[in-house]
N, C-alpha and C positions, 0 to 999 in steps of 0.2 A: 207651561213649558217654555223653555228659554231656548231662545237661536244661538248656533256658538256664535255671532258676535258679540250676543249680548254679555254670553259666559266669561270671554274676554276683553269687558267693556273697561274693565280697570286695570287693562297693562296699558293703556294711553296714559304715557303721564302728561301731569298737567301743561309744562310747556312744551308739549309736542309740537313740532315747529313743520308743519306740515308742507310748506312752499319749500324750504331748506331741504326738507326730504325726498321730495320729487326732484328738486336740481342736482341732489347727491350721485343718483342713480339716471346711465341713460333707457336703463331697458324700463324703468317706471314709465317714463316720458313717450317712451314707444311706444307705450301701449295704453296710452292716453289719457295716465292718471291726473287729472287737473281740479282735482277737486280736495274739499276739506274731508271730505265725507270717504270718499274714494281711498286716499291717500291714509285715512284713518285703517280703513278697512284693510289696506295692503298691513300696514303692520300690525294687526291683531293677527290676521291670519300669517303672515310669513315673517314679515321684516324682526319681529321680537324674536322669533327663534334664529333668525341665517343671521345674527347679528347688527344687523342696518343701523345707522346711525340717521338722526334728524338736527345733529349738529355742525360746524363747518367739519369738513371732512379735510384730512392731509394726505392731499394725493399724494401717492410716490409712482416714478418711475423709472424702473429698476433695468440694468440691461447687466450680464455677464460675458465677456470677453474670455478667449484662453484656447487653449490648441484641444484637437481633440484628446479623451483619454486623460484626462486633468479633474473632471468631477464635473464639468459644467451643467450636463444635466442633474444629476442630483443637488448639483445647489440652486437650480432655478426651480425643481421641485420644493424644496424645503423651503426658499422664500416663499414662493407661491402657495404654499399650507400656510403660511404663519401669517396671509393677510384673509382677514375674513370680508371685508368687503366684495363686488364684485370686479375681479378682473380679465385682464386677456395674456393669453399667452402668447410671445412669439418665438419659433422655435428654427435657430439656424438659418436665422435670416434675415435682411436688411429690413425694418422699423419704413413700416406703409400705412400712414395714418387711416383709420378707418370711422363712419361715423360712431359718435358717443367715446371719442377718446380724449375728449376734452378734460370730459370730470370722469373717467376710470384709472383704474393701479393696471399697471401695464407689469410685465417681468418677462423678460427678452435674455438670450442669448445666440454668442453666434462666433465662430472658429477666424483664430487670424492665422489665413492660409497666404497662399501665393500673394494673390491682392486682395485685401479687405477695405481698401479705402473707401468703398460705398458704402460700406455696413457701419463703418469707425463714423463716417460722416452724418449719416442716418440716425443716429443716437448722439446729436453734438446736442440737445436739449433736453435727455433726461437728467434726473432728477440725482439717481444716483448710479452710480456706474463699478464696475469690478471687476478686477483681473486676477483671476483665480493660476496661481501657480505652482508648477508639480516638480520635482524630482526630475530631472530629464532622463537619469538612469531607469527611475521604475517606469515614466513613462516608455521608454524603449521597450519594455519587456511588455505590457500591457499593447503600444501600438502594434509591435511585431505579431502576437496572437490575434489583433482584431482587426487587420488587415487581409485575411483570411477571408472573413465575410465581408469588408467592406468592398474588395477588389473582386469585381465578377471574373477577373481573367483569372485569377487566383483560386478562386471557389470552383470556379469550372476547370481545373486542372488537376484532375484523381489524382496523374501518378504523381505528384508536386504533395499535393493534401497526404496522399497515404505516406512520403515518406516522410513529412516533416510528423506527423500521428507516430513513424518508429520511432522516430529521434526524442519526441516529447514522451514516451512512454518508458523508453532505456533510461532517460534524464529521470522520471521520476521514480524508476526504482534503483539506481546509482547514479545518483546528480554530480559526481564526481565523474560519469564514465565519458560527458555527451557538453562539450564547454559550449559558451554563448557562441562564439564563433564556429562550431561547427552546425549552429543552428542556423546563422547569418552567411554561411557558407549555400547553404541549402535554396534561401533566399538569390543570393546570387546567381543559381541558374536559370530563375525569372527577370534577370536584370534589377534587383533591387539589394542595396547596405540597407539592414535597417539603421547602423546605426549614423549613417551618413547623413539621412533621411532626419534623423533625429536631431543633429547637431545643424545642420540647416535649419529649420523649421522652430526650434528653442533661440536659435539666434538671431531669427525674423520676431519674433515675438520680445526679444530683448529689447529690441528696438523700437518696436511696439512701445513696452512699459517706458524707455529715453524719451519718447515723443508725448505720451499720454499720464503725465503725472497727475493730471484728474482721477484717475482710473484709483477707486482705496485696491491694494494690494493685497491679498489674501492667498494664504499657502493650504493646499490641496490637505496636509497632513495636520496641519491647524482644523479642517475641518471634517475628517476620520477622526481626530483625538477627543472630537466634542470642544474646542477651547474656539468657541463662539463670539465670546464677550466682546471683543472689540469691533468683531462685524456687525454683531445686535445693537451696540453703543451707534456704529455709524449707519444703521440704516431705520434706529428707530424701533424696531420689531421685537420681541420674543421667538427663537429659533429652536423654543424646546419641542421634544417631539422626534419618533421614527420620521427617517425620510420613507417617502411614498413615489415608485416611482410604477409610474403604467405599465402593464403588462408587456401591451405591443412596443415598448422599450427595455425589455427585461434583457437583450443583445449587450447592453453597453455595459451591464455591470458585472463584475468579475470577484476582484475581493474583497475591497471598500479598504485596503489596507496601505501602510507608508511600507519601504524598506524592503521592498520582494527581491532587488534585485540584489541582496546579498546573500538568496537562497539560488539564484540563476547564475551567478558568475564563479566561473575557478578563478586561482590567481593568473593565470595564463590572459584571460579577460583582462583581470585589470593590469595587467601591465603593459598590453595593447590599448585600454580602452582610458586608462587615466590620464595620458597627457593629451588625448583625442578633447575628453569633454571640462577639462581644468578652466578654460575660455569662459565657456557659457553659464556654467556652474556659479563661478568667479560672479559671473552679471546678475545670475539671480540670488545670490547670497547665499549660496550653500556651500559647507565644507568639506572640506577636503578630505572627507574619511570615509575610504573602504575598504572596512574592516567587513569580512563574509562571515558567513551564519558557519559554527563550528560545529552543527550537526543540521545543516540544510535539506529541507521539505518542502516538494511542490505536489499537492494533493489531486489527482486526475481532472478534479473538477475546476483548477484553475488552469489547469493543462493541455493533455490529449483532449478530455471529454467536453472539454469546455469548446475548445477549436472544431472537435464532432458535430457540436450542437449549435453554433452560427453557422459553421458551415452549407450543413443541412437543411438550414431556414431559407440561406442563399439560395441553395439549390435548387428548395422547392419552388421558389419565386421565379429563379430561372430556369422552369421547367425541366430541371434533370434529377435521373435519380440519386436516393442519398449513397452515400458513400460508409462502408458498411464497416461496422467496427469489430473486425476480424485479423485486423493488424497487430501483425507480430513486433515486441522491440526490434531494435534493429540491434545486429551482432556484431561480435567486434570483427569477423573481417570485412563485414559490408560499412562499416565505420571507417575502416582503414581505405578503403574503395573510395568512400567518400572524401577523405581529407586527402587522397592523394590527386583525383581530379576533377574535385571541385562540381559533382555533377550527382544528377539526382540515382537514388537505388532504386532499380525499379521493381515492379511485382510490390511484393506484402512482406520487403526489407529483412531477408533471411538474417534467422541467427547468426550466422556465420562458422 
């Protein structure tokens, strides 16, 4: 009878470079592989299937840049599938060397907020670096709904949650009836624009990409469409393949799509909201066309039921109950209530 070493005596190939192999990896070295024999053994039994290499290895290290609601998790997922080596992940945060990062693939990301200069600074030695960039329009529409869950004052406020839930439910069965601004209106009685919010914080990141022309550029919509090629060209990789993204992050992701915000704006919007974002737009090289969807759809589940359901995640983390989806559209006279001042509906936003 044969031991499975023996069975797999002949996937060692000949120049198995077994010192090169152990230096490749730090968790071999952890664990105190220092031998010919050892180190054989690790890749019969593991290292030929998880891919291991016994060759000089091309480390890379990888870090993603860009505001939230731009894709930056799901592309630091997708890189991190497409390296089979072992690496680490760092997730929304300043780059803290730790042992065995010497010889590991690192793949980092992390938000240019207020101040990022520690984080921007902290990453001045990898390898390869990227500023992933969105639409400042769709991100509007994306930030506005996941700020919901992101803001505890926000999640913790029913009667605020239940009436923006009428507003997104009338919007998504007559998207003509319920414009952006009566939703940013809504907003306002928390003390927040979103889109004010938004043209700030696109215009910090402008400034961002002025200062950091290392950073390769990459558009949010380039990487929905699948048109990969020149991020795969500059980082080396193959980026074929679903993205994979963790469950216990399943909050961030919404449509995976470019162009929503031509299903969320009347022309009332744009012609408030076009000479607002012409500036920033301009900076990130996007044109000057909005043109609206001529039979626009927003499906509950990018919508009400979507804001439901981080909400309620909120909630339960901050120990309150969930907020029950019993909510009526809101009607046109409690609409009219609304846009005349500026304040929330309360109750369960009668029809009117």
């Amino acid at each position: 009878m044969t031991t499975p070493i023996e069975t797999f005596a002949d996937l060692v190939p000949a120049d198995f470079n077994w010192r090169l192999y152990v230096a490749n990896y730090a968790d071999l070295q952890r664990a105190g592989i220092d031998t010919r024999e050892q180190a054989e053994c690790h890749w019969r039994t593991f290292g030929c299937r998880e891919g291991r290499t016994f060759h000089p290895r091309t480390r890379r290290t990888i870090v993603i840049a860009g505001l939230s609601k731009t894709g930056t998790t799901a592309l630091l997922y997708r890189i991190a599938d497409a390296i089979a080596d072992f690496k680490r992940i760092v997730f929304e945060a300043a780059y803290v060397p730790e042992p065995g990062d010497d010889t590991a693939n690192i793949v980092a990301k992390y938000h240019i907020g207020r101040d990022a200069s520690a984080a921007v600074e902290s990453y001045r030695d990898f390898t390869h670096k990227i500023a992933i960039i969105r639409d400042p329009r769709d991100r509007l529409i994306s930030n506005f709904l996941f700020l919901t869950q992101n803001r505890g004052d926000i999640a913790g406020n029913t009667e605020f949650i239940r009436t923006l839930v009428a507003l997104l439910k009338r919007k998504e069965q007559q998207p003509a009836a319920v414009s952006f601004t009566d939703i940013s209106r809504q907003y306002g009685t928390v003390g927040l624009r979103p889109e004010k919010g938004e043209i700030n914080f696109t215009s910090r990141f402008a400034d961002f990409l002025d200062h950091h022309p290392e950073y390769f550029p990459f558009r949010y919509e380039a990487m929905v469409a699948g048109r990969l090629r020149e991020l795969e060209t500059f980082l080396g990789l193959s980026l074929a393949g679903e993205t994979r993204i963790p469950s216990s992050l399943s909050y961030v992701v919404r449509t995976r799509q470019s162009g929503d915000f031509r299903n969320w704006f009347q022309p009332s919007d744009v012609d408030r909201l076009r000479p607002l974002f012409a500036p920033v737009m301009q900076r990130l090289g996007y044109t000057d066309d909005w043109d609206l969807s001529a039979q626009p759809s927003i499906p509950p589940e990018y919508g009400s039921s979507y804001v439901l359901k981080i909400v309620n995640e909120r909630r339960l983390d901050m120990g309150l109950p969930p907020v029950a989806d019993n909510i009526e559209p809101v009607g046109d006279t409690a609409l009219a209530v609304l846009r005349a001042t500026g304040g929330a509906i309360t109750g369960r936003a009668p029809r009117g």
